[in-house]
C-alpha positions in Angstrom: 4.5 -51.9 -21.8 8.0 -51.9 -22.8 9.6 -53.5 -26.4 12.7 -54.3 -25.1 13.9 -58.4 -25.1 13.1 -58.7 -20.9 9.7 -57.5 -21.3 9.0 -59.6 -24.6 10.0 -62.8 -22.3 8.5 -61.8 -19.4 4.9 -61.4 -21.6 5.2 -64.5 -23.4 6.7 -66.3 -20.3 3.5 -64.9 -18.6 1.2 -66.6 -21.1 3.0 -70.0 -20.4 2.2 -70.3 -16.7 -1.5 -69.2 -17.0 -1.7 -71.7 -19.5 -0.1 -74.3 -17.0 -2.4 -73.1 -13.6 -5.6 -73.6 -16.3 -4.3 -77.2 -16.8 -3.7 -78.3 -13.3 -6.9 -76.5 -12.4 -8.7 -78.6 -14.8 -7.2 -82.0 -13.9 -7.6 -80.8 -10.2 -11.4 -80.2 -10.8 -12.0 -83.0 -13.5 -13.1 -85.4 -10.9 -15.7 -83.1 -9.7 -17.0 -81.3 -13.0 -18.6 -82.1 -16.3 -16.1 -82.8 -19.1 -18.1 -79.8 -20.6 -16.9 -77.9 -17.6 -13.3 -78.4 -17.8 -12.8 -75.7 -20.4 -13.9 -72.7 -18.0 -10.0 -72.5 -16.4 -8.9 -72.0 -20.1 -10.8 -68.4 -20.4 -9.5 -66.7 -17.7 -6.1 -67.9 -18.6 -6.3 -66.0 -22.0 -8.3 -62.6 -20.6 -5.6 -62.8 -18.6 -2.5 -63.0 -21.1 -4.3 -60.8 -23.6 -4.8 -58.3 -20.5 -1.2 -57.6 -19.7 0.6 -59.2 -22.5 -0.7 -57.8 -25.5 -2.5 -60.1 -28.8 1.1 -62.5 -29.4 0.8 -63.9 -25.4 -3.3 -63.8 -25.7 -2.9 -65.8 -28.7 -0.4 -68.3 -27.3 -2.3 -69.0 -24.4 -5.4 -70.0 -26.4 -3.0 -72.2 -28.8 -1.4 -74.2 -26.1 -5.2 -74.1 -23.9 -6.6 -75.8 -27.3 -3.8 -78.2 -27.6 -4.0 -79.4 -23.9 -8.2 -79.6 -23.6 -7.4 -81.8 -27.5 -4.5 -84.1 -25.2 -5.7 -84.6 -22.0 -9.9 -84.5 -22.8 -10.9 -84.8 -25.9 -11.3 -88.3 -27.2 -9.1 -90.2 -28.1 -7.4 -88.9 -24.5 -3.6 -88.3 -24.3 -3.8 -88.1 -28.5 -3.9 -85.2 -30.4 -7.4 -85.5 -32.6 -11.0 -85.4 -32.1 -13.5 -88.1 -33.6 -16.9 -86.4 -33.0 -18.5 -82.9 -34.7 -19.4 -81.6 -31.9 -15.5 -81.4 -30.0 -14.2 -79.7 -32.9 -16.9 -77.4 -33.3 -16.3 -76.6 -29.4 -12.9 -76.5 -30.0 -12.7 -74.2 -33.1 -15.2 -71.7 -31.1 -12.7 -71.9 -28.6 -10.5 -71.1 -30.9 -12.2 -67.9 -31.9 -13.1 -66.8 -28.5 -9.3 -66.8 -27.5 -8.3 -64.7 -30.7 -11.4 -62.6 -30.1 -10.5 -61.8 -26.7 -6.8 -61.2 -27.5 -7.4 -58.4 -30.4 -10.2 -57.0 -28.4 -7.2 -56.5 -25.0 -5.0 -55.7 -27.9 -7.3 -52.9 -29.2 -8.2 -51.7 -25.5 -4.0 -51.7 -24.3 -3.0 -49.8 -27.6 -5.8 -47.5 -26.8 -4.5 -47.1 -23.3 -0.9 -46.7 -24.8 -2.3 -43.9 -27.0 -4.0 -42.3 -24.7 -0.8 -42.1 -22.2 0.8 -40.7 -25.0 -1.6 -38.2 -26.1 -2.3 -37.5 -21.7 1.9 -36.9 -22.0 1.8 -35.1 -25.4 -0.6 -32.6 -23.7 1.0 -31.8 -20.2 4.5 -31.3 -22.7 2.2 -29.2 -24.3 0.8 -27.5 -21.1 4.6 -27.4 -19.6 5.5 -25.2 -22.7 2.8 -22.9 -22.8 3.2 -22.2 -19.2 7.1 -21.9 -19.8 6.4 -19.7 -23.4 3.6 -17.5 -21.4 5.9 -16.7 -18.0 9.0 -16.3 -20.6 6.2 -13.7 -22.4 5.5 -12.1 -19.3 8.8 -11.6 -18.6 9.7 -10.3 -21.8 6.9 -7.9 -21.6 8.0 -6.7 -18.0 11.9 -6.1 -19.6 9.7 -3.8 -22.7 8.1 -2.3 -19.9 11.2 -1.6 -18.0 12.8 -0.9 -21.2 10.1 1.6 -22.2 10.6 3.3 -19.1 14.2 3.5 -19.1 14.0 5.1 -22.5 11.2 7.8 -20.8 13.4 8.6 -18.3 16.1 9.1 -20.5 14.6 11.6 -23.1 13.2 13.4 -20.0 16.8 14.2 -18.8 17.7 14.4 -21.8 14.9 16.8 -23.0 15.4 19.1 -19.7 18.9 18.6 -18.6 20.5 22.4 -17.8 23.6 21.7 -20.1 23.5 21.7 -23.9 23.4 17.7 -25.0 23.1 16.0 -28.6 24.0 13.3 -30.6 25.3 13.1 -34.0 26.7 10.8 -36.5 30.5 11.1 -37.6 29.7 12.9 -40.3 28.5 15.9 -38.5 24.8 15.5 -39.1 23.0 15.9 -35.9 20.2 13.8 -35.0 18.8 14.5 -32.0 19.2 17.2 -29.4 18.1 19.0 -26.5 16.1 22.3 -26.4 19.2 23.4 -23.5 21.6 22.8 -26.8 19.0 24.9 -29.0 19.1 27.7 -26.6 23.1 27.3 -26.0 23.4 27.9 -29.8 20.6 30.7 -29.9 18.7 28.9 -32.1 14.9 29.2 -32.1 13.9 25.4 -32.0 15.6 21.7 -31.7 14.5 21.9 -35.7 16.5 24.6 -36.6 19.4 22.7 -35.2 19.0 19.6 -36.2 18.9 21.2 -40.0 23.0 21.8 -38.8 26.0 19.9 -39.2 27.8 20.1 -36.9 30.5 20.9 -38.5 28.9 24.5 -38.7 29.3 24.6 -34.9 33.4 25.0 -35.1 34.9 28.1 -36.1 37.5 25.6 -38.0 35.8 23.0 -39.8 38.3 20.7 -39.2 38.2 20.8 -35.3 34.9 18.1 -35.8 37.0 16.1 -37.7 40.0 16.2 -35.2 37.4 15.7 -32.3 35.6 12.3 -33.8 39.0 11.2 -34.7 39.8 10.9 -30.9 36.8 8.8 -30.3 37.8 5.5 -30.5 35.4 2.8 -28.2 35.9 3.0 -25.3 37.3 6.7 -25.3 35.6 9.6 -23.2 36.6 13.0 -24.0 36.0 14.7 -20.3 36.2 18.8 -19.5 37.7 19.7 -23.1 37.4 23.8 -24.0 36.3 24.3 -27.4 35.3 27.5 -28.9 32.4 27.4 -31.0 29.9 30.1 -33.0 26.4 30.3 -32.0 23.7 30.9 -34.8 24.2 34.3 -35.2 27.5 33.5 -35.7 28.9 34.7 -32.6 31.9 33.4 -30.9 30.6 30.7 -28.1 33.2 29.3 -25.5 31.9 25.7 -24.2 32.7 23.2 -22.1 32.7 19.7 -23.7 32.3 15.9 -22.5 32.1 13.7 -25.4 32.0 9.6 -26.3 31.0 7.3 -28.7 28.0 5.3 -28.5 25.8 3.2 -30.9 27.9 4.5 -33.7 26.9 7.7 -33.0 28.7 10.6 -31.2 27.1 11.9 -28.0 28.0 15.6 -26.5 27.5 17.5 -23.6 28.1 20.9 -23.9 28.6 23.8 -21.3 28.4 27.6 -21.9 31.4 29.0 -20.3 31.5 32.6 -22.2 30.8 34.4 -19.3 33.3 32.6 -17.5 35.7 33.7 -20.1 34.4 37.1 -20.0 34.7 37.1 -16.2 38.6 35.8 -16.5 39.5 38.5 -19.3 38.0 41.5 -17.0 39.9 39.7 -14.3 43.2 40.1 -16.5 42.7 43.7 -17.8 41.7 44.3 -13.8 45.1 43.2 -13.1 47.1 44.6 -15.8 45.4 47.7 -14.7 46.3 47.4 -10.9 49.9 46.5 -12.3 49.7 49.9 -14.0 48.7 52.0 -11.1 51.5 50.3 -8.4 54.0 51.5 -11.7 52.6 54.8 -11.6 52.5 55.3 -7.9 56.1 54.1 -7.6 56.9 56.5 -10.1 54.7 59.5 -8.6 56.7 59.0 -5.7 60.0 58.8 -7.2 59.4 61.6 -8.8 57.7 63.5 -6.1 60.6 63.8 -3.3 62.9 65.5 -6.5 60.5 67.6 -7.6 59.4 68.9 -3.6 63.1 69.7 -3.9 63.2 71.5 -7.1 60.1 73.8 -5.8 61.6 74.8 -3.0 64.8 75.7 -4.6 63.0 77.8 -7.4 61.7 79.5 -4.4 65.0 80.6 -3.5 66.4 81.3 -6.6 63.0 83.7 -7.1 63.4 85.1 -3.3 67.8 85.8 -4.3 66.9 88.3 -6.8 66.5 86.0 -9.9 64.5 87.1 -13.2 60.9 87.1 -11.9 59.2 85.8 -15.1 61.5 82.9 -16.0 61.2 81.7 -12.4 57.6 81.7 -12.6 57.2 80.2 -15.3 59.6 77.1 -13.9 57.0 77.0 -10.6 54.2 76.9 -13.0 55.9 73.4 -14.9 57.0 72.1 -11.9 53.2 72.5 -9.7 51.9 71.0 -13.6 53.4 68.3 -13.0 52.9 68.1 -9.3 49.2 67.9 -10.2 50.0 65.2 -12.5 51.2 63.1 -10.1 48.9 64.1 -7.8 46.1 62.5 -9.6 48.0 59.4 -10.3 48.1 58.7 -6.8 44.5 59.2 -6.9 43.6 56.6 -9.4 46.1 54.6 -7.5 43.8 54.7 -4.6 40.7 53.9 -6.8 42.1 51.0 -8.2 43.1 49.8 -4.9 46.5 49.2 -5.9 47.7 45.3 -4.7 51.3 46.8 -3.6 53.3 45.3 -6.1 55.6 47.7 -8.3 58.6 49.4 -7.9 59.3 50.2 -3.6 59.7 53.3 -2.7 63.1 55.0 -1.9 63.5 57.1 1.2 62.7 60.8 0.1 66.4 62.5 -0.4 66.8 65.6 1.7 68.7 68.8 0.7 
């Protein structure tokens, strides 16, 4: 039932005509009925206004149902005023019936009204809990998922190959993997989480320099660090590095032997650089030296002092050997054919 200044008139309008259709139904039936009779329109009239107007139209329909039966029935007729007992006790129990019936429809619509409003109260009430229970379920499926994710992610982390951890930016590490603890040498994620890290730089400073790069946003990708191991050995790594959560995050890759492998590769190649030198100087040297031989032979052969010529052969097939074996470890080395080219041998 609304408040509003329509539905006031339309209520109290209401009340006005069932007064009027009890009136002309009693001055329609007055001819037929008892006087006594005549005031059974007047009840319906108010059940009626009380019934969808409220207690203000049921109470103006028994006010202007009172008035009329007093007008147009009571004696004296078309007067207001009643000379006998009896018509005003009928009409004040009239009276009270009307305002009976009107608080009683009063009562029973504002009951109605309140239950509406407690029947919507409670569906709001349903509508939210089904709305706060599937928002709960939801929120417990994103944990789940969550949870999960997390699982997953100290699984890899916990067994990836390469050496990961995260630290703060002052060097004190919180959490690591056991491929980091065995990177460093160390004999548990314990004993490297008592580190800083610092310790892991052969300069102190280089952590510094290395946080100081890490803005937001920044990835440090395929950087070559060396650092020391626990037994305070150097360690050559590999590094990826970014910031994250306020924390530094670092994945580390052992690349010592790779080092190792490169310097034996270098010495390799100064050696091989060494042996083409020495075989282009064995042979530079040879084609003379074939031609001093020969020569001492003659001189030895034309009558010359017997010991001072030996003792020239002797130098020269010294040094014949020596060259000899160069060109030997030339061959081992498998030399790459670089050096000094060879001359054609000069002929006497």
């Amino acid at each position: 039932m609304g408040s509003g200044p329509w539905s006031l008139l339309k209520r109290y309008g209401l009340a006005a005509v069932l007064t009027a259709l009890a009136i002309l139904a009693s001055v329609l039936l007055a001819p037929h009925w008892n006087p006594r009779h005549l005031l059974l329109p007047f009840y319906p009239a108010v059940m009626l206004s009380a019934w969808f107007g409220g207690f203000g139209p049921g109470l103006l329909t028994t006010l202007l149902s009172a008035l009329a039966m007093d007008y147009f029935w009571l004696p004296p007729t078309f007067a207001f005023g009643m000379r006998e007992p009896g018509d005003l006790i009928g009409f004040v129990l009239f009276l009270g019936v009307g305002l009976l019936v009107s608080a009683l429809n009063a009562r029973l619509l504002q009951a109605q009204r309140d239950a509406e409003a407690a029947a919507a109260e409670l569906r709001r009430e349903v509508d939210e809990r089904r709305t706060a229970e599937a928002a709960a379920a939801k929120l417990a499926k994103l944990a789940e998922e969550l949870e999960s994710s997390v699982e997953r992610y100290r699984h890899h982390f916990k067994r990836h190959l390469a050496g990961v951890f995260r630290a703060q930016r002052d060097g004190r590490i919180v959490e690591c993997s056991d491929a980091f603890a065995r990177l460093l040498g160390a004999g548990s994620s314990a004993e490297v989480l008592a580190l800083n890290a610092k310790e892991l730089f052969l300069d102190p400073a280089g952590w510094r320099e290395l946080v100081a790069v890490l803005a937001p946003g920044v990835v440090i990708s395929n950087q070559e660090l060396t650092w020391q191991r626990s037994d305070r050995m150097p360690l050559s790594v590999l590094v990826n590095a970014r910031a994250a959560e306020g924390l530094v995050e670092c994945l580390a890759i052992d690349i010592t032997d790779r080092e190792r492998a490169e310097e034996a590769e270098r010495q390799t190649t100064r050696l091989r650089t060494i042996a083409d030198l020495a075989a282009a100087a064995a042979h530079e040297i040879n084609g003379p030296l074939t031609t001093v031989l020969t020569n001492l032979a003659l001189l030895r052969l034309d009558g010359e002092p017997a010991a001072r010529v030996d003792q020239a052969l002797e130098a020269a097939r010294r040094i014949q050997d020596t060259l000899h074996r160069m060109t030997r470890t030339d061959s081992g080395i498998a030399p790459t054919g670089r050096g000094i080219p060879a001359r054609p041998e000069s002929k006497c």
